[in-house]
C-alpha positions in Angstrom: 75.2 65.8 120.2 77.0 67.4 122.9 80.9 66.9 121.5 79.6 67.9 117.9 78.1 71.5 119.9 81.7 71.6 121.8 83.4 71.4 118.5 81.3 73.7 117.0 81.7 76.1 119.2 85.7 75.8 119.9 86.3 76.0 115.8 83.8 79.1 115.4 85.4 81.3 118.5 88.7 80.3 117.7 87.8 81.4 114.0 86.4 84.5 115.6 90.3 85.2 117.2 91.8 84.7 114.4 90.5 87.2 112.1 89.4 89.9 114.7 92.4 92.1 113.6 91.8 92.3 110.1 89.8 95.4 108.5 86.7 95.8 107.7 86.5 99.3 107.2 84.6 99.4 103.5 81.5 96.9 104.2 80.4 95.3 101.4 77.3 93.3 102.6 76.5 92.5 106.8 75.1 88.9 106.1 71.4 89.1 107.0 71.8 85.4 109.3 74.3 83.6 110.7 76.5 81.6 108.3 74.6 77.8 108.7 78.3 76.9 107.2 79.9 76.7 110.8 83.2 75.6 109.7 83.4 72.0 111.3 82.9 68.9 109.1 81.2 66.6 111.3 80.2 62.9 111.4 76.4 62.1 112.2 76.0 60.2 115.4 73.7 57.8 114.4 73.1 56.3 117.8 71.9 59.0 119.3 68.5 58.6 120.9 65.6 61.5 121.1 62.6 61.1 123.1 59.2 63.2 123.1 57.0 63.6 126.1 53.2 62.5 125.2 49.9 62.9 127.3 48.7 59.9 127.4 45.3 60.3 129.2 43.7 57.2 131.5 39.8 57.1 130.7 38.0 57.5 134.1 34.7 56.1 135.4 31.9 58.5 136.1 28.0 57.9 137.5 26.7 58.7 133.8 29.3 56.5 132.3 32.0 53.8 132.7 34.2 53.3 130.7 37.0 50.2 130.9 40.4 50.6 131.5 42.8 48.1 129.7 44.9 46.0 131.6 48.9 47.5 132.1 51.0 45.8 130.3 54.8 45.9 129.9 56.7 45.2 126.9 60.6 44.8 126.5 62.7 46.1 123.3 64.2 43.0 121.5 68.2 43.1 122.7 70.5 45.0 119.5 72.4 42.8 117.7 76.3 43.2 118.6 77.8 45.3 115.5 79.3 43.6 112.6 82.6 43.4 111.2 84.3 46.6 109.7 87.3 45.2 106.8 89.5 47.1 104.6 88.9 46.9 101.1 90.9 43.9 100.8 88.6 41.9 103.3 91.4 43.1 106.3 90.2 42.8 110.1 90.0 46.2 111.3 86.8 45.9 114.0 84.7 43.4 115.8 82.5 42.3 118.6 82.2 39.7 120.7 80.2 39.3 124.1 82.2 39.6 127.3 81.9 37.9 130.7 79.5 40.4 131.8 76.9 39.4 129.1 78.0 43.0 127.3 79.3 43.4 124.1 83.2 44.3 123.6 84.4 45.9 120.8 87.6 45.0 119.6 90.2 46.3 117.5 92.3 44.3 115.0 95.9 44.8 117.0 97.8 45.3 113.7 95.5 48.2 112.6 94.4 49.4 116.2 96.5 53.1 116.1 96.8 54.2 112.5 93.0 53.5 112.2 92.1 54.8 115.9 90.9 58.3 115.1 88.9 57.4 111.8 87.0 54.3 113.5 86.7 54.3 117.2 83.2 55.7 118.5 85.5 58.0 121.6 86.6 60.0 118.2 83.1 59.7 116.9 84.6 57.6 113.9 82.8 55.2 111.3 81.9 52.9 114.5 79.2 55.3 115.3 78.5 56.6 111.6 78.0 53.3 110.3 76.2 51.5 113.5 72.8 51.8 112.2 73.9 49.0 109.4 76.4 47.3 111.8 73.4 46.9 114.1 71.1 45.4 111.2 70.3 41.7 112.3 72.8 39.8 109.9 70.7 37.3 107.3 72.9 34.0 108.1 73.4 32.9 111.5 77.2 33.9 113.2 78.7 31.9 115.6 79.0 33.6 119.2 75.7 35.9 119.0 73.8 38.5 117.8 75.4 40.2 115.0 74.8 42.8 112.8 75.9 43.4 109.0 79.4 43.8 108.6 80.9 46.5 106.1 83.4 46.3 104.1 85.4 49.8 103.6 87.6 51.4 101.2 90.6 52.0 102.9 93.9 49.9 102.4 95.1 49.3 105.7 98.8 48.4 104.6 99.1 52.0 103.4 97.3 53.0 105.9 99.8 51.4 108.5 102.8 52.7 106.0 101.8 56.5 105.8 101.4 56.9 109.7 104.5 54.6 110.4 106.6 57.5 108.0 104.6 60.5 109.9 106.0 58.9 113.1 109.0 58.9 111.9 109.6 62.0 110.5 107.7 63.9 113.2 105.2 65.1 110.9 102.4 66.4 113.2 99.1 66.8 110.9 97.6 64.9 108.5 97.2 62.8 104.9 94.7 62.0 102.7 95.5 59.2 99.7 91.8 59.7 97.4 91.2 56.9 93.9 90.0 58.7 91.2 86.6 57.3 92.3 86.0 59.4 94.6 87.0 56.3 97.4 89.4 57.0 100.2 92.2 54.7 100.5 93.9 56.2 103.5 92.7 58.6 106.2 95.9 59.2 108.6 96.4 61.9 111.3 99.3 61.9 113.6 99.6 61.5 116.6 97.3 59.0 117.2 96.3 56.6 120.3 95.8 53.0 121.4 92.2 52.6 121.6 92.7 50.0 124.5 93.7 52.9 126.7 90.6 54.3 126.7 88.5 51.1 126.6 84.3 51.8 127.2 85.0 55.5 127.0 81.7 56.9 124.8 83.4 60.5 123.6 86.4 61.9 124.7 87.2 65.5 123.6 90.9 65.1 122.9 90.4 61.9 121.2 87.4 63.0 118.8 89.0 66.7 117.7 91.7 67.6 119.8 95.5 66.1 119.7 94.7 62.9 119.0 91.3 63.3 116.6 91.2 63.8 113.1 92.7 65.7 111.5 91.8 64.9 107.7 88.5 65.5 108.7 88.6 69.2 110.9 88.5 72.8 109.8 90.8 74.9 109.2 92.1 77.5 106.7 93.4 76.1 103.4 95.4 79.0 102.6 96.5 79.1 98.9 95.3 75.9 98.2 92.2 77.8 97.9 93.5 79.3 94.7 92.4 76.2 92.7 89.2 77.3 93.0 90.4 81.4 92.6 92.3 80.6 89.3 89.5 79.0 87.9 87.1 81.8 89.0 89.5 84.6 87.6 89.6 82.9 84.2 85.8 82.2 83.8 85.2 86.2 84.4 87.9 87.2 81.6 91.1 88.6 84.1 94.1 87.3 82.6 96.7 90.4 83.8 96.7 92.9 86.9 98.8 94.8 88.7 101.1 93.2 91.2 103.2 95.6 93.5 103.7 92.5 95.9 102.3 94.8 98.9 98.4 96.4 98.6 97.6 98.6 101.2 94.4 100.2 102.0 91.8 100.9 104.7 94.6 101.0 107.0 95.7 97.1 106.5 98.1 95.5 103.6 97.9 92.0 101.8 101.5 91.1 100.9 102.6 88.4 98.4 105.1 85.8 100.3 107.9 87.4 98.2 106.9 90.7 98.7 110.6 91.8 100.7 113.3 89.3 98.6 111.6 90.0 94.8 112.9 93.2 93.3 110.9 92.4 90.8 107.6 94.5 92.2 106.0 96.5 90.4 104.8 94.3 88.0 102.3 93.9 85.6 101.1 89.8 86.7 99.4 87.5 84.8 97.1 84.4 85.7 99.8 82.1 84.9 102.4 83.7 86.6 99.8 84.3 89.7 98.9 81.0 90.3 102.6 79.3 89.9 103.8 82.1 92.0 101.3 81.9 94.4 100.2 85.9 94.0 98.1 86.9 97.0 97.4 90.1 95.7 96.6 89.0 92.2 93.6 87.1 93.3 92.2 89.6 95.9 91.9 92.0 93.4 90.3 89.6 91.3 88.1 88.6 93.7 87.7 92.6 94.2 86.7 93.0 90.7 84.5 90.4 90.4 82.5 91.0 93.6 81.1 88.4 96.2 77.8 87.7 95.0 79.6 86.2 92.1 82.1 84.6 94.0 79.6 82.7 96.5 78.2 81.8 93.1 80.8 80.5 91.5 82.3 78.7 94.8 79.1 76.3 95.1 78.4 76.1 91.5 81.4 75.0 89.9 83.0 73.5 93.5 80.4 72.7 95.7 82.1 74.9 98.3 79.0 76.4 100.4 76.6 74.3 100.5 77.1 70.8 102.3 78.2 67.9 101.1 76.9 64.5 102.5 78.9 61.7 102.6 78.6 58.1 104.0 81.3 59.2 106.5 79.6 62.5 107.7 79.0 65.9 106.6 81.8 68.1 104.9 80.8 71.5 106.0 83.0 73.5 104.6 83.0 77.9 105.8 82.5 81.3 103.7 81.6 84.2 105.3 82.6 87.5 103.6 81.1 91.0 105.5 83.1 93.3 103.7 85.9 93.9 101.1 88.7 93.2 103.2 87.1 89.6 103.9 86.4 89.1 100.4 89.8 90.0 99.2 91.5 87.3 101.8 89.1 84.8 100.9 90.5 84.8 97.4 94.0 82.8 99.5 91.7 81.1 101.6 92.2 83.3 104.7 89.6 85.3 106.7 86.4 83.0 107.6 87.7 80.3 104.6 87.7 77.1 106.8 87.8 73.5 104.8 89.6 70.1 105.8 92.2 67.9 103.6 89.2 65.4 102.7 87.6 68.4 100.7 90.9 69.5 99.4 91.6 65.9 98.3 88.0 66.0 96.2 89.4 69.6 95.2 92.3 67.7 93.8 90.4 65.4 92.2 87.9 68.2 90.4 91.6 69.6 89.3 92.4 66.5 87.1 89.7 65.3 85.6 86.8 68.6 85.7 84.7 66.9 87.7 84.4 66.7 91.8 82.8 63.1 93.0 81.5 62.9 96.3 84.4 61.0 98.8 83.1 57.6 100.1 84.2 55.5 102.2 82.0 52.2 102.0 82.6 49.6 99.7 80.2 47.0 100.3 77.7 45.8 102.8 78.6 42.1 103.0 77.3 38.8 105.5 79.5 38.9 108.6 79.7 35.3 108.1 80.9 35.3 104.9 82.9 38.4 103.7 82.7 37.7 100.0 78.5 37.4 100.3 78.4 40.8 98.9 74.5 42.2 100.6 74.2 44.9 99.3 76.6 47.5 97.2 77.9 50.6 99.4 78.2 54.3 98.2 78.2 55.0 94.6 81.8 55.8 92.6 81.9 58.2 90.5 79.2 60.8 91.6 79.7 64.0 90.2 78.6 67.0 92.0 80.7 69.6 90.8 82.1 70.5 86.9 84.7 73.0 85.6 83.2 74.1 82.8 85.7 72.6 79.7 86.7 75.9 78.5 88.7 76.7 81.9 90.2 73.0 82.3 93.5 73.5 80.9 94.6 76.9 82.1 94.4 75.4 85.7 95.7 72.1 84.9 99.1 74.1 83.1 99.0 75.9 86.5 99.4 73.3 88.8 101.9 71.4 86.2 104.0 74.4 86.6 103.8 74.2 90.7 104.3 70.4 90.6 107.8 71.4 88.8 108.8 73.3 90.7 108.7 71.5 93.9 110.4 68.8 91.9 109.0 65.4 92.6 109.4 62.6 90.9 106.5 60.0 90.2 106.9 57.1 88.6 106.6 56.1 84.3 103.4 56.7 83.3 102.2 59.4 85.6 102.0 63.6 85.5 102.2 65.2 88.7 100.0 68.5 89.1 100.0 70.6 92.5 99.2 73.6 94.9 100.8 74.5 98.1 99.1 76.5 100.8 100.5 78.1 104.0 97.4 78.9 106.5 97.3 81.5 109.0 95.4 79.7 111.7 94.8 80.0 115.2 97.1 77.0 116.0 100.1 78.7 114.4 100.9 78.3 110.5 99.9 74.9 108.9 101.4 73.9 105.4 99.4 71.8 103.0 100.4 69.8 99.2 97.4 69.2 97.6 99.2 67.1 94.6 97.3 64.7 91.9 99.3 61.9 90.4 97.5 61.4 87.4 98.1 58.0 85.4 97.5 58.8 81.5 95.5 55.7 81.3 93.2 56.7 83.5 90.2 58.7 82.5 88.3 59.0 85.6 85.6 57.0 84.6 86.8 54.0 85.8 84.8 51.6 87.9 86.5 49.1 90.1 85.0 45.8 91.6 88.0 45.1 93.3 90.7 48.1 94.3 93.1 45.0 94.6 94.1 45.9 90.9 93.6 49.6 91.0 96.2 51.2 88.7 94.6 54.9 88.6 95.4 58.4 89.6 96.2 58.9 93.4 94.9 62.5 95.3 97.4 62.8 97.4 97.1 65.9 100.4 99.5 66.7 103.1 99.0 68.8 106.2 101.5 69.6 108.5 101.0 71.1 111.9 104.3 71.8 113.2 106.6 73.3 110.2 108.5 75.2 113.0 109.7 71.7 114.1 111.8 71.7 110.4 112.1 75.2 110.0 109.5 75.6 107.2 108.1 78.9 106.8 106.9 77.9 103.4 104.7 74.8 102.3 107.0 74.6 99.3 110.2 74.0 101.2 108.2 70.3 102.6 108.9 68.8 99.0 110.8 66.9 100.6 108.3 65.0 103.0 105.8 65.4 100.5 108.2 63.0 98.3 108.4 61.0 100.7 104.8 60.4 101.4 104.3 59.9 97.4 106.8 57.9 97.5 105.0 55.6 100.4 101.6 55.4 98.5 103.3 54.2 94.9 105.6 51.8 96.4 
């Protein structure tokens, strides 16, 4: 659709800005076609109509021959149903329909939920209203008072969390985003901040600011991950047998430099670094020459194979389409921190998170349940499948990550509560917008395995993914992502309690 095109294009030039300084003077590989990977992860707009033009030919009568011509006649689609409900998982009000004066339908907002929920749900930010209005349109089984009405879903979110975590963003003038993942694969909250009253824009279709601008998104938009792409990097370095390089915290070559974060306060440089130490220490240089040695058809490899990174991922929400696109060793070398054309969004980094725990990556969902708008608890039909793995660590490479993030979650020194182990990587991006910080912590319950199935999240006790963004560290005077312990505490602190 139009706004998906506008998007596309906005996040690929801006992309373009952003890394047009950097060197490419050794060329590894010119990509033979386009990346398909355009670095947006975009919902399908279901509702979208396409029409084809057909010749349809009227017989005509002749002196050899006549031939009849049917009558004209003129048929009328059947009316759509009004959409069904849309719940959190607890069987909360967060959308409906009913029919206006004007004969029209009106889609309402529940007005507890309205803001927190605006940018994952409305259809002017092309949220779940429009993903999911093929089955909100399906004629309901049971008769509903009022109308028309379609199937009702019943989602996965928690809408008191939901309402929590953007309530504390408000308040602490965190501009960006946070993601809250069960070890399902099912996400429990989706908030960005700032948000908007949907009311304001009442019977707008799209608007551009709303669906990936100021007031979209954000847990669901490109941008570069910065070192929390070194999950992925430490495993990658181990499975290919480099355990120890050479670390003189600034590598220059080919007229350009990669410097480690420390590279002016640690007097410590030269050094000989190992994995261990690169990962807790966050080692840009480490990992590019890594990368270096390893080379990129390897990499690209090893990026969709073990973490599904290249090709797309389909999910009941939309397409995560994350971005890759290395020309030459300069761009290989920064992909290794998640720089150059390395675009992802916090929902990917939350499955990351998730792979990081338990070896496994399981496709995000949002859907719980397809259930009778009359009757929320007449389940009709089961929603998107927990537990689907489509990415694996291999075992031998588990725990030398796993002591790795341990060693980060210490250091930023946050407390969870009895029963839990906290494991981590920060990440500060380079991106066209200005520097963006990201936590990608797992609170991992020892009693959960993350195998479990739940009928009713109600109950859940397992391991929360939880992933910060923030937009605006200039606003606290953050330079680093590990100096936002402190929000990120808080947030933790918000989803537990």
């Amino acid at each position: 659709m139009e706004s998906n095109k506008k998007r596309l294009f906005s996040t690929v030039f801006a992309g373009i800005l952003l890394v047009s300084s950097v060197s490419c003077g050794t060329v590894v590989e010119q990509a033979k076609t386009p990346s398909v990977h355009t670095g947006t992860a975009s919902r399908d707009d279901v509702s979208s109509d396409s029409s084809e033009n057909s010749d349809d030919k009227t017989p005509v009568t002749t002196a050899a021959e006549t031939t009849e011509v049917p009558e004209t006649t003129t048929t009328t689609a059947p009316p759509k149903a009004m959409r069904g409900n849309l719940y959190d998982a607890d069987g909360d009000l967060l959308m409906f329909s009913g029919m206006g004066d004007d004969g029209k339908e009106n889609r309402m907002t529940n007005d507890n939920n309205k803001v927190a929920f605006a940018n994952v749900l409305n259809e002017m930010s092309e949220g779940l209203d429009l993903t999911l209005d093929e089955i909100l349109r399906t004629p309901n089984p049971t008769p509903v008072e009022g109308g028309e009405f379609g199937q009702s879903v019943q989602l996965t979110f928690d809408a008191d969390l939901q309402n929590a975590i953007y309530d504390y963003m408000a308040n602490q003038g965190i501009n960006g985003s946070a993601v809250v993942m069960r070890s399902d694969g099912s996400i429990m909250a989706e908030v960005s901040y700032p948000s908007y009253n949907p009311d304001d824009y009442y019977g707008v279709k799209t608007e551009e600011d709303l669906a990936w601008g100021t007031y979209g998104n954000k847990a669901f938009q490109n941008f570069p991950p910065g070192s929390c792409f070194k999950i992925m990097s430490e495993v990658i370095a181990d499975k290919h047998g480099i355990y120890s390089l050479y670390d003189e915290g600034k590598w220059e070559f080919d007229g350009t430099s990669i410097v480690n974060w420390d590279h002016d306060t640690n007097y410590g440089y030269p050094m000989e670094r190992s994995l261990h130490s690169a990962f807790v220490n966050s080692s840009n240089i480490f990992f590019a020459r890594a990368f270096d040695q390893i080379g990129k058809e390897a990499v690209l490899e090893d990026l969709d194979t073990i973490f599904h990174f290249v090709s797309d991922i389909e999910c009941d929400f939309g397409v995560i389409g994350n971005n890759v696109e290395i020309y030459c060793n300069d761009d290989l070398r920064r992909t290794a921190f998640g720089q150059s054309y390395v675009l992802t969004c916090p929902i990917y980094l939350a499955a990351l998170g998730r792979e990081a725990a338990y070896g496994d990556m399981v496709r995000p969902f949002t859907v719980k349940n397809i259930v009778d708008t009359a009757d929320f608890n007449t389940v009709l039909e089961s929603g998107s499948q927990p537990n689907e793995v489509i990415g694996t660590i291999p075992p031998e490479y588990r725990q030398n990550l796993l002591d790795g993030m341990s060693g980060v979650g210490g250091g930023l020194g946050i407390y969870v509560p009895s029963g839990y182990q906290f494991y981590a990587k920060t990440g500060t991006a380079e991106t066209w917008e200005g520097d963006f910080l990201y936590i990608t912590g797992i609170l991992k319950n020892t009693a959960d395995d993350g195998n479990g199935v739940y009928t009713d999240y109600n109950d859940y006790n397992g391991s929360y993914i939880v992933v910060m963004q923030i937009r605006n560290p200039g606003y606290f005077g953050f330079d680093f992502a590990s100096e936002s312990a402190s929000l990120y505490q808080g947030l933790v602190n918000t989803v537990v309690n």
